[in-house]
Structure formats: structure tokens, C-alpha cells
N, C-alpha and C positions, 0 to 999 in steps of 0.2 A: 504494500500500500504506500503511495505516496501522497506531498501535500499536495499535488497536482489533482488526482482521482479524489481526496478529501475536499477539497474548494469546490471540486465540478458536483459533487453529491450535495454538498449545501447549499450550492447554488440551486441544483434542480430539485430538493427541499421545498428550500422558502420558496422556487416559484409555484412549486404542485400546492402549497399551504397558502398560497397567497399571503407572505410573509417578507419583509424587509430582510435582502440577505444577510446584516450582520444580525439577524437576529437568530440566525439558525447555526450555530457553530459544528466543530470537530463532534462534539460531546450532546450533542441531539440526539433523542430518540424517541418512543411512541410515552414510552416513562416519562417524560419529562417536557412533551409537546404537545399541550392540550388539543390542537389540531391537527395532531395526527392521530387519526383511528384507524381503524380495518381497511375500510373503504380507501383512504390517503393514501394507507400502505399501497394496496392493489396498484391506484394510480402512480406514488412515485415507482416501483415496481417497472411496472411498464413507460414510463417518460426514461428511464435509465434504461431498460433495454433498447429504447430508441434511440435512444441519444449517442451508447457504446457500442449496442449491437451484441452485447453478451446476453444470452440467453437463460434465466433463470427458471429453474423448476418449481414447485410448491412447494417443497423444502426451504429452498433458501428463500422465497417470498417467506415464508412462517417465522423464519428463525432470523431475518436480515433484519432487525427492527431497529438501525439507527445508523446515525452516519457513517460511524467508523465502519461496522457491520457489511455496508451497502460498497463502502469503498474498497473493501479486500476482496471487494467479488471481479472487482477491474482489474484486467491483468497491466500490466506496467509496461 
């Protein structure tokens, strides 16, 4: 993971949450962002397979529930 793939995951974050980028940091997650629920997930989910073009399964949709999380799924 790098801070490259972490910037681009927060960025596509706040814009899936409709959220000011600085407001979505490294340390975001479904715990600690009240506008991120289920459904948010689903959609950052898919805006990051768009965006990268990695392909996530329902697995890691379940278990990727925060920036860091979402960032170590980009390969480098």
C-alpha cells in the first residue's frame, strides 16, 4: 500500500459520501463515518473498481470496510 493508493481511496470516499476531502483521512472507516453504511460501502466498492479496474469479490466488499483496508487491495 502506498500514500498514493491511500489519497486516491479518500478521495473516492468523500466523493461517494458527499464529503469535503480533508474530511475523510488514512484512518476512515464504516466505524467511525457516520455516512458510511452498507449501501456506501456497495457504492465506494464499485467507484474503486472503476476507477482501478481491480476486481473485488464479496469477500473483500465485507471485510474492506475502511481506507486503509480498501487501499491494500491496489496493487502498487
Amino acid at each position: 500500500m502506498t500514500e498514493k493508493n491511500t489519497a486516491l481511496v479518500s478521495a473516492l470516499v468523500a466523493s461517494v459520501l458527499n464529503l469535503p476531502n480533508d474530511a475523510v483521512g488514512a484512518n476512515a472507516s464504516m466505524e467511525n463515518t457516520p455516512q458510511w453504511d452498507s449501501l456506501a460501502q456497495l457504492n465506494i466498492c464499485l467507484a474503486l473498481q472503476e476507477k482501478t479496474g481491480v476486481v473485488l469479490d464479496m469477500e473483500a466488499i465485507a471485510s474492506s470496510t475502511s481506507v486503509i483496508a480498501l487501499a491494500t487491495l491496489i496493487p502498487d
